[in-house]
C-alpha positions in Angstrom: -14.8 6.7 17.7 -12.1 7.6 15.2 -8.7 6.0 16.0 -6.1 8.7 17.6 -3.0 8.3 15.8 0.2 9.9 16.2 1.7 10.9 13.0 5.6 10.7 12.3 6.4 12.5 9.2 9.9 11.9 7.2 11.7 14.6 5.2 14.5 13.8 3.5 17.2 13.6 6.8 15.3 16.7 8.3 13.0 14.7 11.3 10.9 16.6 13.5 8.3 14.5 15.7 5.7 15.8 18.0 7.5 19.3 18.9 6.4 22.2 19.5 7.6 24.5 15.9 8.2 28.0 17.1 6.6 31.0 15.8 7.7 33.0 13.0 11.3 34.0 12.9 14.0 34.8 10.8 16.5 32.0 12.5 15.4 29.2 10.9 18.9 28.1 10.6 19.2 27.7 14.5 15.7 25.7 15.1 17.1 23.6 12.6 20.6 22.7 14.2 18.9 22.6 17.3 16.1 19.8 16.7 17.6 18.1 13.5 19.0 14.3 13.3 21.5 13.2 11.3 21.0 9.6 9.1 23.5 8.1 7.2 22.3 7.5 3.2 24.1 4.3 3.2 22.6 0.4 3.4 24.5 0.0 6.5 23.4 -3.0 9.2 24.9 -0.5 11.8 22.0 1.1 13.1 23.8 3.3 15.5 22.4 6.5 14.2 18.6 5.3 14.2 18.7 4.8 18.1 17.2 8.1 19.1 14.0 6.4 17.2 13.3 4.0 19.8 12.3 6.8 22.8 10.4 8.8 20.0 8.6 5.8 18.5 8.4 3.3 21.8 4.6 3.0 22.6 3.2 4.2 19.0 1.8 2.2 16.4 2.1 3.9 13.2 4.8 5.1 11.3 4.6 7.2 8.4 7.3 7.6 6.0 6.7 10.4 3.8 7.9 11.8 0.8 7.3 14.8 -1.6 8.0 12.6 -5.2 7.7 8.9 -5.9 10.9 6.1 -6.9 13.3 8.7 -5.5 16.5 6.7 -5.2 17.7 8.9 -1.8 14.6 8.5 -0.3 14.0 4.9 -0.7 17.7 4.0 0.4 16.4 5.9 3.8 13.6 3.6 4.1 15.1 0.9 3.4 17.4 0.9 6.8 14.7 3.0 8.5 11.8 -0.5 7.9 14.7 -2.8 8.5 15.5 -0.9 12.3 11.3 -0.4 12.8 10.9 -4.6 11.8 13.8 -5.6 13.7 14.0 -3.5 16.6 10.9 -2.0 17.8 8.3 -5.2 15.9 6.9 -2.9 13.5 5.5 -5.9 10.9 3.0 -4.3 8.3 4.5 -2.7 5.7 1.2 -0.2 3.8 1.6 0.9 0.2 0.0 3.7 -1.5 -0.9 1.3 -4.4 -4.3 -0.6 -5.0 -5.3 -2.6 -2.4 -6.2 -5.9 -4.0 -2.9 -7.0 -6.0 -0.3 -6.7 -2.4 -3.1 -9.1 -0.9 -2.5 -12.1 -3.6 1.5 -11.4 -3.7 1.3 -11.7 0.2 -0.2 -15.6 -0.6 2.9 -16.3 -2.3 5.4 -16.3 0.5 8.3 -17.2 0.4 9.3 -15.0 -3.2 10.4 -17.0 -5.9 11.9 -13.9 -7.0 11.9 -10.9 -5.4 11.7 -8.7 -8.8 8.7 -10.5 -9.6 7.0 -9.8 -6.4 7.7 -5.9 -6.6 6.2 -5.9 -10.0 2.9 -7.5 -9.0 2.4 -6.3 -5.8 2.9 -2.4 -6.1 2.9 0.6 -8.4 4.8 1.5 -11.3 6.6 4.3 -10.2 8.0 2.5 -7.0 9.3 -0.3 -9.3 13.2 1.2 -8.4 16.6 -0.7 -7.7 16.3 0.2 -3.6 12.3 -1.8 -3.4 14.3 -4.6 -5.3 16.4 -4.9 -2.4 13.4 -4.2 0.4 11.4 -6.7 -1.9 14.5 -9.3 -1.1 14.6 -8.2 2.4 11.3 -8.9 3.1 11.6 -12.3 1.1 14.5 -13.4 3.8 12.1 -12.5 6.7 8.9 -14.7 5.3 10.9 -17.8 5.7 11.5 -16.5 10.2 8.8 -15.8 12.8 9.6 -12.4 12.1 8.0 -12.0 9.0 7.1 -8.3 7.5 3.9 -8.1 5.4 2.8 -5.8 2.4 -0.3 -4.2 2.7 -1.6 -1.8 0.0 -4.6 0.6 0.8 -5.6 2.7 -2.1 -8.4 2.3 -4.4 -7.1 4.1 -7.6 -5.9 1.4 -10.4 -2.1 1.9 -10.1 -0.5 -1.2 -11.0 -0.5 -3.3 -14.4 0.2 -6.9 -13.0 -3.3 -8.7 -13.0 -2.1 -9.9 -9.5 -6.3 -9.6 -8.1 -7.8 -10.5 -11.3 -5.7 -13.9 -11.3 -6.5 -14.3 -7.2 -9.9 -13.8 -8.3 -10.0 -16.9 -11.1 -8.2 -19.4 -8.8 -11.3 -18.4 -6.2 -13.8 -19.4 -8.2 -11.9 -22.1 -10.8 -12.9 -25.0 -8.4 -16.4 -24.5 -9.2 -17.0 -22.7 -12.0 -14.0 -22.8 -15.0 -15.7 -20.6 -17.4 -17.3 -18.0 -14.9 -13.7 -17.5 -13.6 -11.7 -16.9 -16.7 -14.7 -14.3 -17.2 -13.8 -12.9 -14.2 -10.2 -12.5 -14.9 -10.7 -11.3 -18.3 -13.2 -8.8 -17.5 -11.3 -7.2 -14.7 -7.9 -7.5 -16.3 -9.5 -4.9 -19.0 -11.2 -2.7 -16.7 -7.6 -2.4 -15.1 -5.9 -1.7 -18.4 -8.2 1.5 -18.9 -8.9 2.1 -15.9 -4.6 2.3 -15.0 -4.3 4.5 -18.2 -7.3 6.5 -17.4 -5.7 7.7 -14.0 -2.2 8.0 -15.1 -1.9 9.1 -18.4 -5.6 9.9 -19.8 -7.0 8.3 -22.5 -7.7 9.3 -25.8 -11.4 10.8 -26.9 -12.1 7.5 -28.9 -11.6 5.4 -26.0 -13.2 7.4 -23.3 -16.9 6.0 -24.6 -15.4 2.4 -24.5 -14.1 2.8 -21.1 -17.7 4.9 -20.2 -19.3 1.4 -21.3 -17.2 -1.0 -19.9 -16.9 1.0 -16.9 -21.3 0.5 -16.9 -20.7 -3.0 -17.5 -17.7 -3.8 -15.1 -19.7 -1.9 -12.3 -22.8 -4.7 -12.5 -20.1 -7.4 -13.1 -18.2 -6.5 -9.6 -21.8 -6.4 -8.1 -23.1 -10.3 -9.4 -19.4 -10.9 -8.5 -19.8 -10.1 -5.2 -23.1 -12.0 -4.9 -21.6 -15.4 -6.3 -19.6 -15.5 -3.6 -21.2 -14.5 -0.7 -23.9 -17.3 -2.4 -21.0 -20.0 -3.2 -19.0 -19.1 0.1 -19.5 -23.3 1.1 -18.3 -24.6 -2.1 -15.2 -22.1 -2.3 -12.4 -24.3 -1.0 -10.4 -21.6 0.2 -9.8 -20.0 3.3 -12.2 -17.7 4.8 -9.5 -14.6 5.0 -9.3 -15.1 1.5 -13.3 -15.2 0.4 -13.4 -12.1 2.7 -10.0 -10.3 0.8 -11.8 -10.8 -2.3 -15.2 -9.6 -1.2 -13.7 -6.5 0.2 -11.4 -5.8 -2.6 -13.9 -6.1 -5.3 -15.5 -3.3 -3.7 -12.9 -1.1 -4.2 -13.1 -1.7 -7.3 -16.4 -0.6 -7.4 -15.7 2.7 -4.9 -13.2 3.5 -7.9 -16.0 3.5 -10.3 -18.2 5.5 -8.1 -15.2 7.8 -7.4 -15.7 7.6 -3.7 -13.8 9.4 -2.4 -10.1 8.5 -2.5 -8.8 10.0 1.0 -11.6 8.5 2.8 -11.6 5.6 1.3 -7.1 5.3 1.5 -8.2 5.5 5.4 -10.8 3.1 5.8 -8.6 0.6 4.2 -5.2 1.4 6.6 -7.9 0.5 9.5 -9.0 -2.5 7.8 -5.7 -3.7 7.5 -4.0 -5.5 10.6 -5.5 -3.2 13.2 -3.8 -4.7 16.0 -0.3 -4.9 14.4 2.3 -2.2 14.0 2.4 -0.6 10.7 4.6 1.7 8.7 3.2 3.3 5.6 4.9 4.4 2.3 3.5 7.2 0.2 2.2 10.9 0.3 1.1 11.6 4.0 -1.7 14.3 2.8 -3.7 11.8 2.0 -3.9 11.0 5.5 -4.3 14.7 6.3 -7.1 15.9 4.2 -9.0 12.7 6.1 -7.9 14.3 9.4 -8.5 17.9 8.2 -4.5 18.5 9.4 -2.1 20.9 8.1 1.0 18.9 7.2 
């Protein structure tokens, strides 16, 4: 049975939550004052004004925090204090990306930060690499060294980040066993990523599209024998389990990606794969969540 969820969306200070919208009129301006909330666009500790949260948000388990353009500096200020009051008051400890999946995974093995900069490059997309994640980035640092800790979870398949994070999880796997199958491991996905992140972002020129076509051939058997060495080598991997599995599961994106499975489908399949009994906010473009639901957002 699918998983029920009740969605909160956030636009810019304008919150509406589970109500009933009334039907067409000409008085918006009255529905507005009547059902708005005010938030302060500050970095404030003082989270008087986020209070009325805790009623709305008291027995549900997801949190979406939406937004209509990425690395907007308003927007990511208002996260910033809205994660911190979720994580601190209310236990919300999963924080989910719209970024591919596989790089957040090896950051999270690196708790506590050596810097927090570092982390935000290799953990999540380009275009949330902003002053205000630098600062969530360090937050989140502070709270891996408490019992409080806030993970980073990232659940899309599409190749939008240029830090080899995976492909290096991926070599230290299988290093132990196998030195010169690993660094082809790295090497090979570290290219696929290359093209694969210009391919979706900025297109790539004709002459490359045939290289990318044949790497893309090649890559797609090499994820495959990939995934086969280590389901075959899973005894001899000295690593933990979680990890083996991470790496099985995120090679498979890889090769959804390829197949273009579909990206809405598959951007759900991973937010229920990830932490299903913990309380989890997620950062990015809420239709994506919609078109799997068939909503209107």
């Amino acid at each position: 049975m699918r998983t029920k969820f009740s969605f909160f969306l956030f636009v810019l200070v304008l919150l509406s939550v589970q109500c009933e919208f009334p039907k067409e009129s000409n008085d918006w301006t009255t529905w507005i004052n009547e059902n708005a909330q005010s938030i302060k666009l500050s970095n404030s500790d003082n989270y008087e004004d986020l209070e009325f949260l805790h009623d709305i948000l008291k027995d549900k388990k997801v949190v979406f925090l939406g937004e209509s353009a990425h690395g907007v500096s308003e927007y990511n200020t208002l996260k910033l204090r809205i994660i911190r009051y979720l994580h601190e008051e209310m236990n919300f400890n999963v924080l989910a990306f719209e970024c591919n999946a596989g790089d957040a995974f090896a950051v999270n093995l690196e708790y506590p930060f050596g810097d927090a900069k570092t982390a935000l490059y290799n953990s999540i997309s380009t275009f949330w690499h902003v002053e205000e994640n630098i600062l969530l980035f360090e937050y989140i640092n502070q709270k891996s060294l408490t019992d409080n800790k806030l993970s980073i979870a990232v659940i899309d398949i599409t190749l939008s980040n240029g830090s080899y994070a995976f492909s290096r999880f991926l070599e230290s796997l299988i290093e132990p066993i196998d030195p010169a199958y690993a660094e082809e491991v790295r090497k090979g996905d570290s290219l696929f990523l290359a093209l694969g992140l210009r391919k979706w972002t900025l297109g790539l020129e004709k002459s490359e599209i045939n290289t990318y076509d044949s790497i893309k051939n090649l890559q797609l058997a090499n994820y495959q024998n990939l995934i086969d060495f280590l389901i075959e080598n899973k005894k001899a991997i000295q690593a933990p389990n979680k990890h083996l599995e991470a790496a099985i599961f995120y090679t498979n994106s890889r090769i959804h990606f390829i197949h273009q499975v579909n990206r809405d489908s598959a951007y759900m399949a991973n937010f229920l794969e990830v932490s299903p009994k913990r309380k989890k906010i997620s950062i990015g473009f809420t239709n994506n969540f919609a078109k799997d639901f068939n909503l209107k957002i």
